[in-house]
N, C-alpha and C positions, 0 to 999 in steps of 0.2 A: 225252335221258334224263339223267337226276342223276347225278352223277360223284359217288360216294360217299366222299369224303374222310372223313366220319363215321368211318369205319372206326379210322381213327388215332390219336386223342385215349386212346381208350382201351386200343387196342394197344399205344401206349409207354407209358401209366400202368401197365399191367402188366409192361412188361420191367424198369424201373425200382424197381419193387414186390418183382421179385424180389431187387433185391440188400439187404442186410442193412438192417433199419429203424434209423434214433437216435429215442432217448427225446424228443428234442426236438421231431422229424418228425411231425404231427399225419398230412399227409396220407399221407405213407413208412409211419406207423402203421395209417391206415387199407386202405391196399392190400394191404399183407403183411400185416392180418387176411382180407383176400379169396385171396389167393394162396394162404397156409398156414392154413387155415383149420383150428381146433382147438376149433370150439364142439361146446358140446352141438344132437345134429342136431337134440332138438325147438325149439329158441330161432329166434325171427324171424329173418329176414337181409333186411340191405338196403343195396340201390347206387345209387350215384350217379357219372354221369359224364358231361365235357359231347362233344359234337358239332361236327361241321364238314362243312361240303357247298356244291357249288357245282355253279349250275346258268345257264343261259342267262337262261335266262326266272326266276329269283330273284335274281341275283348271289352272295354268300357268304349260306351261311345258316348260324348260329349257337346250338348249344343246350344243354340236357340231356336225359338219360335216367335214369329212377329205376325202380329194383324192388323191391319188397317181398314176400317170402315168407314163409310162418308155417301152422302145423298147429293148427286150432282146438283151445282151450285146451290148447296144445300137446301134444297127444297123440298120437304119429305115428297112431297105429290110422286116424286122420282120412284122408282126401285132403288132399295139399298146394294150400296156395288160394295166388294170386298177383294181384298189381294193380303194371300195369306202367303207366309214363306217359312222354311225350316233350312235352317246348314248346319251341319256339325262334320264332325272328326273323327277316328278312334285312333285308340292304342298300334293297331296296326297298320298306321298310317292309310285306311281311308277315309273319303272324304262324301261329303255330299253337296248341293245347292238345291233348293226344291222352291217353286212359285209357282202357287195356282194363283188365276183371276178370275170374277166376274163383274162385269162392268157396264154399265149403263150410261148413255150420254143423256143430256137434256130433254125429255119429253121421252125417252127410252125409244126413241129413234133408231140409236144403235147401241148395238148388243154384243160385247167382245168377251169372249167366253175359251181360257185356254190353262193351259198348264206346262211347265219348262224343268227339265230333270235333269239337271248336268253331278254326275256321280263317278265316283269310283268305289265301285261296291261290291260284294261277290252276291250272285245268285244260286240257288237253289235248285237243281232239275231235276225233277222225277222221271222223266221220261214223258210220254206221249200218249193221251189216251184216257182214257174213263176207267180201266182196269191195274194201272199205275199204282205199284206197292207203297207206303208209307214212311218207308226208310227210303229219302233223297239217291238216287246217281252217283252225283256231282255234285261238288264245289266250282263255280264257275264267276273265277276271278275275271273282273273285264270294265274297260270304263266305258260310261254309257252317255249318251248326248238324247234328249226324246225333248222335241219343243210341239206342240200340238196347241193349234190358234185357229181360232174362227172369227169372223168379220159377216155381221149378220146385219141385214136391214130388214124394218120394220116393215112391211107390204100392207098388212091391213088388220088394226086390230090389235091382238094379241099372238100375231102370226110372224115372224122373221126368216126369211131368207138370203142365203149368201155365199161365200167358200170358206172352205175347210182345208187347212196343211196339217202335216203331221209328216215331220221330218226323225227318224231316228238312224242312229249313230252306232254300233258296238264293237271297237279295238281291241287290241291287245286281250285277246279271249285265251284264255287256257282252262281246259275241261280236267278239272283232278277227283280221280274218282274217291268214292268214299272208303271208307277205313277197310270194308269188306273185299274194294277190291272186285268189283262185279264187271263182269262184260258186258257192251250195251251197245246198240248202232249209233257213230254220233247223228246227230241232227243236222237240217238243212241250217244253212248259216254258224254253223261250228264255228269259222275261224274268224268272222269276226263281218258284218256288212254296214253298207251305212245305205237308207233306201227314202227316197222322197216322196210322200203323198199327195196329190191335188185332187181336190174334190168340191161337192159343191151339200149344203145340208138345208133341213127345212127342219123350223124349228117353233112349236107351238108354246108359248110360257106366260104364263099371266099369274106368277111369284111375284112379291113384294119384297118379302127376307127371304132371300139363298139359302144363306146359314138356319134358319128356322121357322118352314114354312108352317101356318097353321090351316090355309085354303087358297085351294088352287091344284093346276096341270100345268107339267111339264109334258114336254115329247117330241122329242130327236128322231128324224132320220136323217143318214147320212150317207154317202155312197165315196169312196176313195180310191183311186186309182194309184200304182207303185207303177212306173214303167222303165225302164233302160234308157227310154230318150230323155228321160231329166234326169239320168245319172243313178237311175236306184241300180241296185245291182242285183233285185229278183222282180218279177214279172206278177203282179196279182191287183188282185182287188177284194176291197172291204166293204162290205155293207152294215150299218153299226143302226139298230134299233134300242130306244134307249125312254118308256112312258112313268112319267111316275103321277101319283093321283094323292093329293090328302084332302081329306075330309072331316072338319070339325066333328067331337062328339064334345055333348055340352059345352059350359063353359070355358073352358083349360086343355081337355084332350084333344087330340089328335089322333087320327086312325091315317094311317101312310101306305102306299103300297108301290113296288117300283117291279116293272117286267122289261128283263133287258135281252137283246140278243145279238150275236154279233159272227158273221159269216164268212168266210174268207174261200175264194176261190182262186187257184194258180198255184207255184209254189212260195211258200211262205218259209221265212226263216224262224227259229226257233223260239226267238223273244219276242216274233211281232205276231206268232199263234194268237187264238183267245183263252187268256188266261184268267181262272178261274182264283177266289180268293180275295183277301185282302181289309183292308179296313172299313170299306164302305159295302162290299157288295158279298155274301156269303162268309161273312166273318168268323174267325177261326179256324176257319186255311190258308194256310202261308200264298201270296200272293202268286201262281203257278202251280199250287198244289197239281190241279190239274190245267193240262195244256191240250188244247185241240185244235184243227181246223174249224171249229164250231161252236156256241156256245148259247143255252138257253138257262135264264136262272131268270128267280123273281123272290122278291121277299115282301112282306107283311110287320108292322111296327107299330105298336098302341105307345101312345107320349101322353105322359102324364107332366102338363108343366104349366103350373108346379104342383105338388101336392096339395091337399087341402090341410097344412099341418095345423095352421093356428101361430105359430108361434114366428113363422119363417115365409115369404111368399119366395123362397129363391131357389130350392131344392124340388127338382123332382124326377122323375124317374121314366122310364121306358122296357118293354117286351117285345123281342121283337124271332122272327123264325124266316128261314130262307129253304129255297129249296134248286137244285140246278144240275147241269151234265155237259161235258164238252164231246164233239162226236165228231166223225170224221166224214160222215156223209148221211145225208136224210136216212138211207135203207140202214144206218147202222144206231138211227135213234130208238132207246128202247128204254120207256119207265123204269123198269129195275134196275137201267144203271144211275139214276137219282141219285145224288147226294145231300144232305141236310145239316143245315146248321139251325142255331137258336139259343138263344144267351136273355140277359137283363142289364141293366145302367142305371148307374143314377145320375143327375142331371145337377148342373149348379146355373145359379142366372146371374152373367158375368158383366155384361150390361142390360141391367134393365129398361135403360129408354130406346133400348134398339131391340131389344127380347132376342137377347142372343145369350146361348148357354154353354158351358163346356159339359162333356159328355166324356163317360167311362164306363165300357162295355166289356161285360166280360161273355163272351161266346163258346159254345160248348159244341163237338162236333162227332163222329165217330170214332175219332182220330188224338184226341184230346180238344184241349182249351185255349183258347187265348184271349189274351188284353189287350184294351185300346181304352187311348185319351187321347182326344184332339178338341180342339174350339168347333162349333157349328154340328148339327143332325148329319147322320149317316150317308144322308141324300133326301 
């Protein structure tokens, strides 16, 4: 698992930040505009700052991170839209490019909601299944292409309807098994596929800030088709359920809850399974920990932002617990094969006239622990 050094770079950019800027200080200038921030809230904001991470199987990996926020034709009345990006490098020459967006046009009309992954990275495989050992398979060196865009119109309300693509890509795959050496059946899409989605979603959201909702519903459904006659090169279909609910408690907190699930019928290849894990949704399992034809998981999140410290209104913190299983067919769902995560964070408020916060989770699982820092709530 990634030892999250990222974390730092931009942690001491900000203690530093805080002490007094000189005129001379471009980048002193730059922080202590983030730190003490005194813009007008409708005006764009935007960050940059680089990364560090090390990992076994990457050596040092090396980056940035960029955010851009902005109120079309800066009009608060808007939803806040945001396009966040990360690229970096390693040691062992690979690479990455990452951009998620969410975006709102004038009157929130329309609603473009996507994420674009162009990498060369190696993945992780456990194998297949809910009963899946803890020590990886595989090292699975391969570059990977995944662009997934949605183009939603407004219908009525707070209701959006419209199409969904999700194109993925995976080359030059080589499966190198782990140090142990173990025998294992490779997987559908072993050698490498590239498979195009078209579908159509209905999508309910009456969110204001993405990055840090304090009230309001979300809730996606979505239905995706792979087919041969646009060139994919396996045969299925996806159905992707996806509700999440928060509901103020008092002044400051937040009570968050997110129930996801995602279905896949046909053959599927091994990386476009549902894959269990990750940063945002049952944290502190490596993104595929567990892989299935199926997957049902939901989490629960108390936000505390920000403390009641007294001295500081920009720190606060979060609890949050998941629960979830990937399975291969209805007759094979079975509560004892449950898995569970649940961790804690503290929170920093990175602009305050947009109430947007950076977040640092550390999650705890059966399995071990892991770390996370990104700008914006978990979901």
């Amino acid at each position: 698992m990634k030892f999250p050094f990222r974390v730092l770079p931009l942690l001491l950019l900000l203690f530093f930040a805080g002490k007094e800027a000189k005129p001379q200080g471009f980048i002193k200038k730059y922080l202590n505009s983030i730190v003490n921030d005194t813009s007008d809230i409708s005006r764009p904001q935007f960050l940059m700052y680089p990364t560090l991470a090390y990992a076994p199987e990457t050596s040092w990996e090396i980056g940035f991170s960029t955010l851009y926020v902005y109120y079309a034709n800066r009009d608060t009345t808007n939803r806040l839209s945001e396009v966040n990006g990360f690229t970096f490098f390693t040691l062992e020459n690979q690479y990455g490019l990452w951009f998620d967006h969410a975006n709102y046009s004038p009157g929130d009309l329309w609603f473009y909601l996507g994420r674009i992954r162009l990498q060369s990275f190696p993945l992780l495989y456990y194998g297949i299944g809910n009963d899946t050992q803890a020590d990886y398979l595989a090292r699975v060196d391969a570059n990977q292409i995944l662009i997934k865009e949605r183009v939603l119109r407004k219908i009525r309300g707070n209701l959006f309807f419209g199409l969904e693509m999700d194109w993925q890509r995976l080359s030059e795959v080589a499966f190198n098994s782990a140090p142990a050496d173990p025998q294992f059946e490779l997987p559908a899409g072993y050698q490498g596929s590239s498979n195009l989605g078209l579908g159509v979603g209905m999508v309910y959201d009456d969110r204001h800030n993405v990055l840090n909702v304090r009230e309001g519903l979300f809730s996606e459904l979505a239905v995706m088709r792979y087919n041969p006659f646009w060139q994919s090169d396996f045969n299925f279909t996806t159905v992707l359920s996806d509700t999440r609910y928060y509901h103020p408690v008092g002044e400051n907190n937040v009570l968050a809850t997110q129930f996801f699930g995602q279905f896949n019928s046909g053959r599927v290849p091994f990386n476009q399974l549902s894959l269990m894990g990750g940063e945002s949704l049952m944290r502190g399992y490596y993104t595929g920990r567990y892989r299935g034809q199926n997957q049902l998981a939901g989490q629960v999140e108390m936000r505390f932002l920000p403390f009641p410290l007294g001295f500081t209104d920009r720190i606060g913190g979060a609890v949050f617990a998941g629960a979830g299983q990937v399975f291969s067919s209805w007759t094979d769902f079975d509560w004892k094969n449950t898995v569970w995560s649940a961790g804690a964070g503290l929170r920093f408020l990175i602009f305050p006239k947009k109430d947007i916060y950076t977040r640092f989770d550390l999650a705890f699982t059966e399995e071990g622990t892991g770390i996370y820092f990104f700008i914006g709530e978990a979901f």
